[in-house]
N, C-alpha and C positions, 0 to 999 in steps of 0.2 A: 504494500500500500504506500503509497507516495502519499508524506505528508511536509510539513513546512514548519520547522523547529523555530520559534521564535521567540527571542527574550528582548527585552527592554532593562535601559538602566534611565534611574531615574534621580532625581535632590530629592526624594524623601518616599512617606509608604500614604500620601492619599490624597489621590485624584484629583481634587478641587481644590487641592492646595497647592502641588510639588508637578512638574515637571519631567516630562523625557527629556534625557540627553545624549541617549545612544537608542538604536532599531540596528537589531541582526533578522534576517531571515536564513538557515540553509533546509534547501530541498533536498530532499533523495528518499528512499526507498525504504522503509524499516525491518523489511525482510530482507533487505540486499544487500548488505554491504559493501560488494562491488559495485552497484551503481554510483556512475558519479553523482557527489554534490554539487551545488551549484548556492555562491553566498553574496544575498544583498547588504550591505553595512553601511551605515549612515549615523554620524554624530544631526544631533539637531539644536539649531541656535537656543541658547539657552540663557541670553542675556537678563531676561526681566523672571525668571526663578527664586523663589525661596528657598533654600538648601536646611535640611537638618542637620544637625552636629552631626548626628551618624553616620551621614550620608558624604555629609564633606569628608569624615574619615575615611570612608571608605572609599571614594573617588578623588583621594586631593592627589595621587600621581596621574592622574587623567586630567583634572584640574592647570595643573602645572606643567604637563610635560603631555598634551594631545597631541597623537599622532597627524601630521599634517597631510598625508595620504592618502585620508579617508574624507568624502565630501561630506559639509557640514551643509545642512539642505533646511529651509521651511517646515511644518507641520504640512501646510496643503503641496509642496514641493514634493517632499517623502511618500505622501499618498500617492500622489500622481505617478512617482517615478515607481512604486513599490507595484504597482498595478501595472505600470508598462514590462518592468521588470519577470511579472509571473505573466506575463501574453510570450512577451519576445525571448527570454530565455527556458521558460521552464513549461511553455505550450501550456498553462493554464491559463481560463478567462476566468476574472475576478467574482463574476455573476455566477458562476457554478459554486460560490462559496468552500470554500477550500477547509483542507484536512491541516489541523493544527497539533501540534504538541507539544509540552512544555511542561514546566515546572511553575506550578501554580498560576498556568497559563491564564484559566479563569476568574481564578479571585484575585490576582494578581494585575497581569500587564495587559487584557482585556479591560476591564476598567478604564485603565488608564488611557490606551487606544479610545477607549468611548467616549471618552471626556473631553479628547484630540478631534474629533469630529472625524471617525473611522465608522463608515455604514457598517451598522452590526451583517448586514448581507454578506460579507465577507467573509467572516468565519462561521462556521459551524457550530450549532450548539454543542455537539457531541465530540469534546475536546478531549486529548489522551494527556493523561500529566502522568509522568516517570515512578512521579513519588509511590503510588500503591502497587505496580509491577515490583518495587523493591520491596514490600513489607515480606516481614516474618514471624513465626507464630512467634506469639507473647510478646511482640511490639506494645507499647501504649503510645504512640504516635507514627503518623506517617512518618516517614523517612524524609527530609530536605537531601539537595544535592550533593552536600559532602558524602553523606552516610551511603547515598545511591553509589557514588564511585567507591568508596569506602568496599562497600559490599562487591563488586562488580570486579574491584582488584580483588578482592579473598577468594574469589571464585574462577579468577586465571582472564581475565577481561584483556583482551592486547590491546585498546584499543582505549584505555585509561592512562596514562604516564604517574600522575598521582593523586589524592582524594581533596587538592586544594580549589577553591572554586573560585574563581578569577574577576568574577563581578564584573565580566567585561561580555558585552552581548554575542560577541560573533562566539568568542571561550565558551560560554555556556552554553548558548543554543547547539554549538557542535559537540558537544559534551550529552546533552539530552540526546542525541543522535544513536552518537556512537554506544549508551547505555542503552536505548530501543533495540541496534541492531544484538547487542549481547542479550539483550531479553528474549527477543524474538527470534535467533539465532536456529 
């Protein structure tokens, strides 16, 4: 199943307050792992943002040192280009509402696409998040992303290097990947 990994980094955790400042998408196959990916990345202007302490902690080398590489696009820019993007590279149309996966894809950086003036038409309600393919019996919480790699290396995963989570959208999104193709292997 071809679906579209995609994180968001943001200045804080809520919607009508905070801000994106990074959109990764990568595509590919969760049953294939030889299918190539294919990765959209975009910083997004982030000048009038509120930032939380947490948040500046955890993005001040991004902050201080953004890689100049990557285009830093609009909100309605991103949309436009994100949507050209899945026609012209990855022969999806946008109107077919596409297969998403992610790490708290839902309660998370959905929201926050929503709040960005992202047609809910685009995504599927029926979103896969990582986190409950990793649970185990006597868990008392869903697993987050460290614990998914965490677990994915103890069980011989090639395709982890190590269980650090990088807070960085394209890292993670391809990290949710690479734990689908181990799950679904």
């Amino acid at each position: 199943m071809k679906v579209f990994s995609i994180d968001i980094e943001t200045t804080g955790l809520e919607p009508t307050k905070h801000g994106i400042i990074e959109f990764a998408a990568v595509w590919g196959d969760i049953f294939n792992s030889s299918f190539p990916v294919k990765v959209f990345h975009s910083y997004l202007n982030s000048e009038d943002y509120r930032w939380t302490n947490y948040c500046l902690r955890l993005h001040k080398d991004w902050i201080f040192n953004r890689p100049t590489d990557v285009p830093t696009r609009s909100m309605p820019d991103l949309i436009t280009d994100f949507c050209r993007w899945c026609r012209t590279e990855c022969d999806v149309e946008i109107g077919q509402s596409i297969n998403v996966i992610g790490k708290n894809f839902s309660t998370f950086d959905l929201p926050f696409l929503m709040a960005n003036n992202w047609s809910p038409t685009i995504f599927k309600r029926r979103v896969i998040d990582i986190g409950p393919l990793y649970l185990a019996k006597g868990d008392k919480n869903v697993p987050d992303l460290q614990q998914c790699k965490k677990l994915a290396m103890t069980e011989g995963c090639p395709w982890i290097g190590n269980e650090v989570v990088m807070h960085n959208a394209v890292d993670d999104a391809m990290d949710v990947m690479r734990l689908a193709w181990w799950r679904f292997k």
